[in-house]
Every structure is written in structure tokens, then in C-alpha cells.
N, C-alpha and C positions, 0 to 999 in steps of 0.2 A: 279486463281490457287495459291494455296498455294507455298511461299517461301523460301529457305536455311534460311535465317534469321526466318521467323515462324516458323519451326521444330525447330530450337536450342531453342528458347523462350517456344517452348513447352517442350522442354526433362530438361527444366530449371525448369521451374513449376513443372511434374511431381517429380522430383527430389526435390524441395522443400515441396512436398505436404508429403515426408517421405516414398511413398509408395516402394522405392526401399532399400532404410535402414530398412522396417518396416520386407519386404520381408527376408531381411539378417538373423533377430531375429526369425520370423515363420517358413526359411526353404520355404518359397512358390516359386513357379516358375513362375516368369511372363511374361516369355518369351517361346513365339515369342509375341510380345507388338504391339500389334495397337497404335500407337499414332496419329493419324488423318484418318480420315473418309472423303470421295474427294466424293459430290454431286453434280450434273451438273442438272438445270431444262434443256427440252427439246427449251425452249427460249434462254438461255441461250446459248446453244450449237450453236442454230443458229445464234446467234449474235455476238458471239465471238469467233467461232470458232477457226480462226487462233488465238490469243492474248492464248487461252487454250490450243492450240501445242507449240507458244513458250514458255510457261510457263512451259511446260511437259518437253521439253527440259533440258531448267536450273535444273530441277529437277534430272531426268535422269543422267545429269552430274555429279549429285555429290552423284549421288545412288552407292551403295553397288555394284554393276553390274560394275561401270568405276571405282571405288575407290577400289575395294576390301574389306569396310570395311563402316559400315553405315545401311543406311535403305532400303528397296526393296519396289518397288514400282511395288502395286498389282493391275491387270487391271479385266475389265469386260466387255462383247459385248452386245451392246446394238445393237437395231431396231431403228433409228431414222425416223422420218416421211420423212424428206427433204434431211438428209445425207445420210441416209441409213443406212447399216452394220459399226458401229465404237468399234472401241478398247479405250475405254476411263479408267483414272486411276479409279479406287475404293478405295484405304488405301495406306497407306504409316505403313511401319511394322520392327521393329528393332527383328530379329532373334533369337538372341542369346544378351547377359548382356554384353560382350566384345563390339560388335558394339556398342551401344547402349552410352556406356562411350567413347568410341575414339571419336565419333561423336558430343555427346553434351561437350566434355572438363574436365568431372567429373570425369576422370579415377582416378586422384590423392585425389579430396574428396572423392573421393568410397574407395579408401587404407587405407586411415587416419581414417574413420569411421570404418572399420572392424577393426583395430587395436588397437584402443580406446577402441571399442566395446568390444575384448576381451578383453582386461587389466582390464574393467572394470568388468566384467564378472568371470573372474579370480581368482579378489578379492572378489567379493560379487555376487555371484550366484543367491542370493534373490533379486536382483532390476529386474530381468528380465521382470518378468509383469508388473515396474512400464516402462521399456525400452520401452517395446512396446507400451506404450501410448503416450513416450516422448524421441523418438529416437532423435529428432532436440536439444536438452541437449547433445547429445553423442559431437558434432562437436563446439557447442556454448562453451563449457565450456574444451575442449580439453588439454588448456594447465595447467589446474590445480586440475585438476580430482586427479591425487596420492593423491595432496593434501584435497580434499573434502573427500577421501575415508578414508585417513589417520584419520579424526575427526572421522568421523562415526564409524571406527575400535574400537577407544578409547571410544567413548560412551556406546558401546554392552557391551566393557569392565569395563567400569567407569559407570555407570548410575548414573544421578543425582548426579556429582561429587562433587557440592556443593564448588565448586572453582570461583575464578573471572577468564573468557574468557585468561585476560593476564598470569593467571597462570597456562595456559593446557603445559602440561611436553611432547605436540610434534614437534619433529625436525620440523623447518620451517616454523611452523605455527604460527602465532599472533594473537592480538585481528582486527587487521587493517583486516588481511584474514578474518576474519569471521565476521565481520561487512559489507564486503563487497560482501559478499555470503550470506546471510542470506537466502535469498530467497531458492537458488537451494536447502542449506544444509536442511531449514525445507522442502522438498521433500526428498529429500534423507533420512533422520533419521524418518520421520514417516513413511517411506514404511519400512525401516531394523529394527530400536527397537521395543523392545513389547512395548506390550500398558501398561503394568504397567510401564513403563519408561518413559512415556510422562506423564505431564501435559495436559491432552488433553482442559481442560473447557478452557484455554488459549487460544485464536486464535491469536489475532493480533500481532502487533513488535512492536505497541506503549507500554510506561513505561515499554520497557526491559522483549516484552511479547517473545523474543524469549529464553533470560535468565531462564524464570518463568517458560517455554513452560519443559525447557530440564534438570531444574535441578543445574544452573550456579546460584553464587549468583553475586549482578548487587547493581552498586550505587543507596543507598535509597533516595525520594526523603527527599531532608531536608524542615522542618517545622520551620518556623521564626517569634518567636513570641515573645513581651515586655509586662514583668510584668508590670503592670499600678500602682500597690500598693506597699512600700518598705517593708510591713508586708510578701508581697511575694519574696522578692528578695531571689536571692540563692547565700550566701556566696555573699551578694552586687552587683552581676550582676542582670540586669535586661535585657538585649538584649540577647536571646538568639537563639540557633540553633542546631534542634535535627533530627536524622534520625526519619523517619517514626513508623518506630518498637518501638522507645524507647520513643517517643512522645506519641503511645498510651497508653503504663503502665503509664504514667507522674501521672495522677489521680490526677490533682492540686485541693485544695479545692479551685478554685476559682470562684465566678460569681459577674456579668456577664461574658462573651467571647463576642467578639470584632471581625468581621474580614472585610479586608477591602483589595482591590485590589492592591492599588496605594501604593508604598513601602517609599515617605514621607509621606505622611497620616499616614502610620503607627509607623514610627518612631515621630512624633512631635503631635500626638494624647494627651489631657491631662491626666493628673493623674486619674485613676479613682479608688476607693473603692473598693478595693477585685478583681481588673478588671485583664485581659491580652486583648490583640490585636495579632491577627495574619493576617499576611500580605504578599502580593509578590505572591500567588499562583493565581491569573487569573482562567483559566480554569481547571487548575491545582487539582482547590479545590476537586474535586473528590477523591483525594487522603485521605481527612478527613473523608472520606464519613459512617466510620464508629468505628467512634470512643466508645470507653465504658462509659467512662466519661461524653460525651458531653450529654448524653442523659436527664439528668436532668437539665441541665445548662436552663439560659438564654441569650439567643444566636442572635447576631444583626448584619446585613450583610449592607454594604457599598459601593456601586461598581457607575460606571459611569450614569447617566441621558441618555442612549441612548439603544437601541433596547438590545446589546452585555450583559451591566450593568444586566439588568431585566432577560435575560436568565441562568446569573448565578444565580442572586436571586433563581430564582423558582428552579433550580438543588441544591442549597444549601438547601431550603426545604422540596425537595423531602428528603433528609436523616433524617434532623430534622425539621420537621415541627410546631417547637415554635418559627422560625428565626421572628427575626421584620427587618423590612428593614430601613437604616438610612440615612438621605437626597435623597431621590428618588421617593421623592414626589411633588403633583402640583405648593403647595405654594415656592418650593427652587426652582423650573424650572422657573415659573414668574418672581422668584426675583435675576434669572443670566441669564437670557435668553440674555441679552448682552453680556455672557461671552462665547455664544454656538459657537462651530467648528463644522465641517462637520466631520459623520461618515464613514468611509470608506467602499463601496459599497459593497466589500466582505466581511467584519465584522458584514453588518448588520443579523438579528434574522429576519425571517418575517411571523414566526407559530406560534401557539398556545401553548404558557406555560400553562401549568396544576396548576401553584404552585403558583399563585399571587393572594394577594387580589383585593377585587374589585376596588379600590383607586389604586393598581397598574396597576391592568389590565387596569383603564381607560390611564393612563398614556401611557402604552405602546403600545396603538392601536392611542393614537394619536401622535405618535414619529414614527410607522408603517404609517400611513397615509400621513403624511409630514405635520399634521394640524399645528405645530409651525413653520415652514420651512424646506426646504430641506435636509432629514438625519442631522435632529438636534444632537445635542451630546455635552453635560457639562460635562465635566471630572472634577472627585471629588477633583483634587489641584486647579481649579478655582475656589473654593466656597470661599467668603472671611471666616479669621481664624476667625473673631469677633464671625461674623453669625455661623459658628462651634461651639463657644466657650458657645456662649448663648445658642443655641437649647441645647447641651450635657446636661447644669446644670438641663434646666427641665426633663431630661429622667434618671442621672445618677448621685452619690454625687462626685463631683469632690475633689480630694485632694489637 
């Protein structure tokens, strides 16, 4: 026989599963509410008969009938073969929406949700179809809703305001709130603004895709890259660091380009003829992915001797595909293979790059394989400089 304790566990679920908030927003009536269905086999009955009265009992006790307030519990007569004529329960049934909350405890979530509900409603009449698909947002996000609605208000008004997050002009809101909302807010603003006010081809939050999404301008990623020639310096610097945007007009006459993972590699790299190096961007390097300039260039990538290294390679020549790759070859692995650490297990690549030659592809299926040892991996500041210094002269006029 079902127990006080399993009816509150169920009017909990129901209540979680939204169907009674969802109820609020459609106007449906879901009362008188079946919440359990009471099946007795004809074995059953015979064998536990008594243990299925005192169980009816406990129940009974704390029905609607002795309490005045709760659930009714609905019988049916059956023909038993060995008891005969019995009155046994059928459902357990909450009347009316007031039972129903006294009983399971939720009187108080039930108030805070219709009151939420309409404030938010109040303000913004247009979220109502997204409501009904995500009433459990009314009660999750309760205490800062003014404030979520307050953004969205501004957006309808502002589109594409073309400001930094820290410089929205509303009371009480910062960039801390909305980096910490991102989530709920991209719901909210793509169900209220038009669609010409979205960036829609944007999806994700990675590189400030909620900034891009809405029209917000957002810290560009900086590009760090050293003239290799003093024919190229500018006004004597040679270290430099540019926002993305201004990186690509750069249009430096220079070649080769250089790029290289490891950020002393790139600072202590030698002088090279017409050359630059850029460095420090990791996976980052997508960010070059399409530069104007680069496209005639001769372009040579640098990255570590392990599964990680090789996958950027082959993404750096999915863009441009004249990249040569520099020490990430058989004969540098032979000749440091005493110098290898272990790759870290989530770092490693273990799929098929599209973008390697054959000389790397063999490389990285036997770095895949464990053929040198286990998750091998020579990071490019273990190469001695000599051995750097000598390969560079046959590939590049050193200055």
C-alpha cells in the first residue's frame, strides 16, 4: 500500500515536472488530479490482506476526510474468489489546487511563482510562449529577473549598441551580472528581439560569442609577433602587440612568417631576412584564420612533437595551405627522444587530420600508436638551440 511519505514524493515530482506552473500560463484545469492509481493482484489480496488494511488506515488518516484538507481516497468493489465482496482503494485524488499545495508543502512556491510569473509577464508579454516551455526559469532565476528584464528592455531599445558590457548606462547592472547570466539572458533576448538585432550565424560564448551574438564590442584577441629583420622595425621596436582588427590591415611586406606555440621560442628565435614570428596563440591560432596578407606569404608553423602539436599544424593549413611545418619531423624526434615527457591524456588528438603530409601523417600515427612510448611528447623549448640554430641557416638567411 502506498505511503504519506510516497504521495508527498509524488506531488514533489509532479510539481517539479512543471505541470502545475505550466497549468498557471495555459489557464488549464487539472483538477480533480489523479496522483496514484492503487492495483491489488487477486494473490496479492490473499496474502496480505491484513498488512493492505493497515496500510489503508495510515492512509485514511491523513486523507482529506480526517484532515479536512488533502487527498480523497477513491474505492472500488470487487468479487474476490476467497474474500469475497471487498471495498478496496482505487486512486488517491487531490480535488481541488488548494488541497493539493497544503498537502505537498508548495503553497508558498506556488505564490512566489504566480508573482514572478506576472511581473514578468507585465513587463514583457512576448516571453509567454518561451514561459511555457520554461516555466522552471520563473522560480530558478527569481531574484534577479528585474534585473534580466531590465537588459533585455535596453536591447529592444539599443540594438547592437556597440558599447563594452561595462558600459551599459543600467542602474545595477554590470558586466560581473551578465557574464554570470549569459546563459538565461541568450534565451531571453533571442525569444524578445528581432532577428535583425541578432547576430544569429554566432552560436557559441567562446571568443566573446555572446558579445558578437548581440552587438556589444568585447576585448580583441591581441596578436604577438617580433620583426626578425631591423629593415622591418617600426620606429626601433621590434616586439610587438596588436588587436586583431589592426593586425589584419598590417599588410607588412614581409616573408617569410614564422609561427610558433611556445612564447620563448618566439622571443629568442634568430634574426631572420625579411622574417616576423608570431607566437603565444596555441589553439588560439584560429583567430588568424584569415588573414588578407598571409595569403601569399611563406608561412612555417612550429608547434610541440606530440598528437596536440600535429593538430594544430593540419588547422593552421586548413587556412593556408603552403604552411611547411618546422622541427616536427622523424629525424628531431630520434634525435630528443631523451628529452620526451608524457602527454597529458586529455590533451591528446586521437582522429584523423586532413591537413598533414605524408612525413607527418607517419609521424603522428606513430605518436597515436604509443610506437616511441607511452603518449610521447617533446615540447619545442627542449630542442637544443645549436640544433635550432643549424637546421634554421638551411631553410632561412639568418641575419
Amino acid at each position: 500500500m502506498i505511503t504519506v511519505r510516497e504521495l508527498k514524493n509524488k506531488c514533489q515530482k509532479y510539481w517539479n515536472a512543471q505541470h502545475i506552473q505550466r497549468s498557471v500560463l495555459l489557464g488549464d484545469t487539472l483538477f480533480p488530479l489523479t496522483i496514484a492509481k492503487i492495483r491489488f493482484s487477486a494473490r496479492e489480496l490473499s496474502d496480505n490482506f491484513g498488512l493492505i488494511r493497515e496500510g489503508l488506515q495510515h492512509i485514511q488518516a491523513s486523507s482529506k476526510s480526517q484532515k479536512s484538507f488533502g487527498y480523497s481516497v477513491l474505492f472500488q468493489t470487487i468479487q474476490h474468489r476467497q474474500l469475497g465482496r471487498q471495498t478496496v482503494p482505487e486512486s488517491i485524488v487531490f480535488e481541488t489546487l488548494p488541497d493539493f499545495l497544503k498537502f505537498s508543502g508548495l503553497g508558498e512556491s506556488y505564490r512566489s511563482f504566480c508573482n514572478v510569473l506576472q511581473d514578468i509577464l507585465n513587463t514583457m508579454p512576448s516571453l509567454t510562449s518561451w514561459l511555457q516551455a520554461k516555466t522552471d526559469k520563473v522560480l530558478e532565476y527569481q531574484q534577479v529577473w528585474p534585473k534580466l528584464l531590465a537588459v533585455a528592455m535596453f536591447l529592444e531599445k539599443n540594438p547592437k549598441p556597440n558599447c563594452y558590457l561595462r558600459e551599459l548606462p543600467i542602474p545595477g547592472i554590470d558586466s560581473k551580472f551578465i557574464e554570470q547570466h549569459k546563459g538565461i539572458l541568450r534565451e531571453i533576448l533571442d525569444e524578445f528581439l528581432s532577428p535583425e538585432h541578432i547576430h544569429t550565424e554566432i552560436q557559441g560564448f567562446q571568443h566573446h560569442g555572446f558579445e558578437r551574438r548581440y552587438g556589444f564590442k568585447f576585448p580583441e584577441t591581441l596578436i604577438r609577433f617580433r620583426l626578425l629583420d631591423p629593415a622591418l622595425f617600426v620606429n626601433g621596436m621590434s616586439d610587438l602587440s596588436l588587436p586583431l582588427s589592426e593586425f589584419r590591415l598590417l599588410n607588412l611586406s614581409c616573408n617569410p612568417i614564422i609561427m610558433t606555440e611556445n612564447k620563448i621560442n618566439g622571443l629568442s628565435f634568430p634574426m631572420v631576412d625579411n622574417g616576423i614570428i608570431i607566437f603565444g596563440l596555441g589553439y588560439g591560432i584560429q583567430s588568424i584564420a584569415s588573414i588578407p596578407w598571409f595569403q601569399e606569404k611563406d608561412i612555417y608553423y612550429w608547434g610541440d612533437i606530440d598528437t596536440h602539436g600535429f593538430s594544430i599544424l593540419s588547422q593552421v593549413r586548413s587556412y593556408y595551405p603552403q604552411v611547411k611545418s618546422l622541427f616536427m619531423d622523424n629525424q628531431t624526434l630520434n634525435t630528443f627522444k631523451s628529452m620526451a615527457v608524457e602527454e597529458p591524456e586529455d590533451k591528446r588528438c586521437m582522429i584523423e587530420l586532413a591537413h598533414l603530409s605524408e612525413k607527418e601523417r607517419t609521424v603522428y600515427n606513430a605518436l597515436c600508436q604509443n610506437t616511441y612510448g607511452a603518449n610521447m611528447r617533446i615540447e619545442q623549448e627542449r630542442l637544443d638551440f645549436k640544433y635550432v640554430q643549424q637546421t634554421l641557416r638551411q631553410i632561412f638567411i639568418l641575419n
